[in-house]
N, C-alpha and C positions, 0 to 999 in steps of 0.2 A: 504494500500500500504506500500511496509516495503521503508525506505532510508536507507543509512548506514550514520550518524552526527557523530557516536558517536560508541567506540567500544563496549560498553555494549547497543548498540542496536541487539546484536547477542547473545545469551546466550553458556555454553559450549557445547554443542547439535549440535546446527548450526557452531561453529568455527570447531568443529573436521568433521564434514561433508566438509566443506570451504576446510580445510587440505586436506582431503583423494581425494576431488578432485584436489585441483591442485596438489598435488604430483602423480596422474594419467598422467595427463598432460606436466608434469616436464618428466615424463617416456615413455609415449607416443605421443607426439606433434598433431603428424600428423592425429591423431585419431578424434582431436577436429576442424579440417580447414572447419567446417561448422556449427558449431554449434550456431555461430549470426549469419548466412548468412540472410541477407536482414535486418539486425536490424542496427541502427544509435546510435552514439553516441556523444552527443553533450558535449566539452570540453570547459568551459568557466576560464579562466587562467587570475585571475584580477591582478596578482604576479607573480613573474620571478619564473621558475622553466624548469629544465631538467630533472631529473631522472621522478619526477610522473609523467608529460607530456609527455616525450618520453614514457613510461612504459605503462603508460594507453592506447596511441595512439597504439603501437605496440602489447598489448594484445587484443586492440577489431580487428585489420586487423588481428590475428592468428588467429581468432575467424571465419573469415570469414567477419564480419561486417563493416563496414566504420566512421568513425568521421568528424564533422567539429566545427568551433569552432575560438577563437580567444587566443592568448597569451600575446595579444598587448589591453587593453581596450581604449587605444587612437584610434584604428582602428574602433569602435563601435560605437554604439548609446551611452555608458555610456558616451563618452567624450561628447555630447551634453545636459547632463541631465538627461539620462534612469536611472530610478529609478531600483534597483534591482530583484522587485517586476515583471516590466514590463518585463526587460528582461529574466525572467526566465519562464513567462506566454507565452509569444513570445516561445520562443526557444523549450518549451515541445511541443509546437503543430508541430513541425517537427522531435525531436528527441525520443527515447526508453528508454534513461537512459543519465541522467545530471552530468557529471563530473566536479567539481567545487572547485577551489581556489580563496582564497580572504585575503587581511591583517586584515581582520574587524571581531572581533571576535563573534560567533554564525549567521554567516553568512549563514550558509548550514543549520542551523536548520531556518530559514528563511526564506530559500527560499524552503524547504520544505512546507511549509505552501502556497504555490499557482503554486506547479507543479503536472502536471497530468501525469508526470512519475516517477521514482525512483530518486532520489538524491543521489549521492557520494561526501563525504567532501574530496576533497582531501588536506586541509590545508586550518584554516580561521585563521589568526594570531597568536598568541601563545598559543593560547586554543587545541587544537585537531589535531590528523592527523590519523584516527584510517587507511586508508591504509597502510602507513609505518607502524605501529604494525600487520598488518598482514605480511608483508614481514618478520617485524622482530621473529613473531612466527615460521613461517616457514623455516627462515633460525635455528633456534634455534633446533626445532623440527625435522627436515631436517637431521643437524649434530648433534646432542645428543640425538637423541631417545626421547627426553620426556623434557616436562614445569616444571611438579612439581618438588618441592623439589632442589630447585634453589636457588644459591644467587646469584643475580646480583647489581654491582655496576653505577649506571648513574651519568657521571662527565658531570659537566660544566655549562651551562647556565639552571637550572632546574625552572624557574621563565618564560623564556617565551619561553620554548621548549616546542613545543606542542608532539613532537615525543615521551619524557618523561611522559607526562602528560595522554597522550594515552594509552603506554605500562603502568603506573601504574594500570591503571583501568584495563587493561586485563586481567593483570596479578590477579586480584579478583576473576576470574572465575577460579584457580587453586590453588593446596594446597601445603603448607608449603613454601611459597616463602621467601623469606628474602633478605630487599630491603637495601642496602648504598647510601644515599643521599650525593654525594660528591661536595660542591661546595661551590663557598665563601658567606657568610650569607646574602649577600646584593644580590642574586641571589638564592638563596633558592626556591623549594617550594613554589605555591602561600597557603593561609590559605585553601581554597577548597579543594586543594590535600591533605593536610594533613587531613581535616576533612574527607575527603573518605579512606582513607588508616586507621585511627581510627575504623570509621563508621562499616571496612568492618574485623576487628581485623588482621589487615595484620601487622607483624613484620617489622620495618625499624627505620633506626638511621641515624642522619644527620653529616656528619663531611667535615671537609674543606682540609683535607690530603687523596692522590692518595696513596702514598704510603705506609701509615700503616695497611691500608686494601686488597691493591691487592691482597696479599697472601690466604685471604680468598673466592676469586671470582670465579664463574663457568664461567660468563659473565662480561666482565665491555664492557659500552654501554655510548661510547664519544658523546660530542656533542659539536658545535661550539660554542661560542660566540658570539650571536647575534646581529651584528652592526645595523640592521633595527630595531628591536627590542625596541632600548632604545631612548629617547626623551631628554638625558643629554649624549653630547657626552662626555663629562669628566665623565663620569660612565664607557663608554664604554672601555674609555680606563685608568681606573683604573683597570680592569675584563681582558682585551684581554689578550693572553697566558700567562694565568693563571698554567692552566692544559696541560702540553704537555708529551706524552705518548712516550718513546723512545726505542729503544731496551734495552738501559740497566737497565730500570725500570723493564720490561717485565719478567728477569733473577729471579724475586721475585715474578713472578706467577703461578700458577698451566700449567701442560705442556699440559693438554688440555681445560683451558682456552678460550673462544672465545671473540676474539676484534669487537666489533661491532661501526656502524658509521650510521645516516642515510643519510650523505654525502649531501651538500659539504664538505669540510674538508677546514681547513684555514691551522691554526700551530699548532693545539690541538695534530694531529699524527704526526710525524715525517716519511720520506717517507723511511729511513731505517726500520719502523716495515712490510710494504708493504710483502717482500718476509719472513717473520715470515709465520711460515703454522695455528697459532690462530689467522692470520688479515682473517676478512672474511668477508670485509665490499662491499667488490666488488664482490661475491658470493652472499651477501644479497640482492644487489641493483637486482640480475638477479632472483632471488627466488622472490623477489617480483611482478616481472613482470607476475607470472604463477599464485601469488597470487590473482593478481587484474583479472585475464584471470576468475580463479574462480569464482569472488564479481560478473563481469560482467555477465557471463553467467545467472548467479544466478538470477539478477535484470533486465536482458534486455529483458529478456524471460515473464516479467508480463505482464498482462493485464494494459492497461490505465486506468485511471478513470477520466473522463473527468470533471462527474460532481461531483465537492471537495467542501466538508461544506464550510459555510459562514467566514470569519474571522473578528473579533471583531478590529476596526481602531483605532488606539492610539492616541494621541495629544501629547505626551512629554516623551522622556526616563523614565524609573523609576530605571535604572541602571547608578554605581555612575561610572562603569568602562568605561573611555576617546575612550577606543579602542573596544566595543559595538558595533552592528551593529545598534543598537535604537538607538546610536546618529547621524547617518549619513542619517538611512529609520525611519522617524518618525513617520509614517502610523501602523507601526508594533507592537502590542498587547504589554500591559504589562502584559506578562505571570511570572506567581513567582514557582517555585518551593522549597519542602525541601531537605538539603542535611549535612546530620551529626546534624540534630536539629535546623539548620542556613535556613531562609529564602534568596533561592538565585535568580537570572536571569536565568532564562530558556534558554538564548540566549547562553550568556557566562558560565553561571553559578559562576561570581563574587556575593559575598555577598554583602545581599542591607543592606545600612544602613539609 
């Protein structure tokens, strides 16, 4: 059974397939209003969220098909003790394909492990959001004809943006990228990302100035400041508008440039870059909707598998990362994987030590 955790669970093969569909779709809408017809989608939202919630729900109703789900896990069984586990063995025996946000990192790859439908990450904590990297391919792809041969800059919180962490890996499946790692040091890059962008001989340089590099950008790709994020609020707000993007920084970038965002936005933009024709963060947010119309068609359409190998029960995290889903379902296997030579967590993919 394929889920999407992760974007390098698609290889370049299938993402250019993914593309040419929903840019069908993007062109001809009305073509596609049956194509879930009678398929369910179940949307489990353990985290506040508008754009993929709304985006997912209104891509599988253009689809033809229906959602239910919760955005509120106080509304559930999880507020009386449901184990993750439970609820996601519950929920596949009604639903086609599992849409799933959660703060707890390798969350989706978890609950992968006991659904007998497809799983969609759509956001576990600051690990992953490979959805938003398909919106942001698409919007990219969309408006500049082509991925390769890119230099895109990503400012801001790169430590626990999963939106970042996602587009770096995708961006491995195209050539001659060239990444600007802009952000203050204490926000950096987890070691993982860096060891995959080594691992994968990908070009990028880390600096703490927007402005000395703009000029060299095809793409710069903002991101907020993540107040949920951090566990020392005097971090947070040592870090908040840090990086704010204005029109008259923008006068020192290339004039077809794209501003990308995967929104919300706090102070990082300023709302005079708004009617600039390189803000395209509000064109991305709608490209991605035709994105996930895609993923879903894709994965709603499989067959079940009702009966899923046995899983091996754990007794105690083997992962040192606080924000893990092994520390909170401690039933859940210590799987190890390697990555850049580093023994790491299969879940998160923090290295164990």
């Amino acid at each position: 059974m394929r889920h999407l955790i992760d974007f390098g669970d698609l290889n370049r093969e299938e993402w250019d397939a993914l593309y040419a569909r929903a840019s069908r779709m993007m062109d001809a809408p009305e073509q596609f209003i049956d194509a879930c017809r009678g398929k369910v989608a179940c949307s489990l939202f353990y985290e506040p969220s508008t754009r993929t919630n709304f985006s997912f729900q209104t891509a599988m109703l253009r689809l033809g098909g229906t959602v239910f789900g919760f955005a509120d896990p106080s509304s559930s069984s999880v507020a009386k003790g449901e184990t993750l586990k439970d609820t996601v063995k519950m929920v596949s025996g009604y639903a086609d394909v599992i849409v799933m946000r959660t703060p707890w990192e390798g969350s989706a790859k978890a609950a992968s492990l006991y659904s007998s439908v497809p799983v969609i990450n759509a956001g576990d904590g600051g690990h992953m959001h490979p959805t938003q990297t398909m919106a942001d391919l698409t919007t990219i792809t969309r408006l500049r004809g082509r991925v390769d041969g890119l230099c895109l800059g990503l400012c801001g919180d790169l430590k626990n943006g999963r939106t970042v962490h996602s587009l770096i890996k995708a961006m491995a499946k195209f050539q001659d990228i060239k990444f600007f790692l802009i952000s203050p040091r204490e926000l950096a890059v987890p070691d993982y990302m860096r060891a995959f962008l080594r691992e994968n001989s990908m070009w990028f340089t880390e600096v703490t100035s927007l402005e000395s590099v703009i000029p060299q950008l095809d793409v710069l790709y903002m991101t907020r400041i993540q107040r949920e994020r951090f566990v020392d609020p005097l971090e947070y707000e040592r870090n908040k508008g840090v990086y704010v993007l204005t029109r008259r920084k923008l006068e020192r970038a290339r004039s077809d440039m794209l501003v990308m965002h995967p929104l919300p936005r706090v102070d990082e933009i300023s709302i005079d870059v708004d009617d600039d024709p390189r803000a395209v963060y509000f064109q991305q947010a709608r490209y991605g909707m035709f994105a996930r119309m895609a993923l879903l068609e894709h994965l709603a359409l499989q067959p079940r598998q009702d009966s899923l190998p046995p899983v091996e029960i754990g007794t105690r995290p083997v992962c040192s990362n606080p924000r893990c889903i092994t520390h909170t379902e401690h039933y859940l296997p210590p799987i190890v994987r390697r990555t850049g030579g580093v023994e790491c967590c299969a879940f998160c993919d923090a290295a164990l030590r």
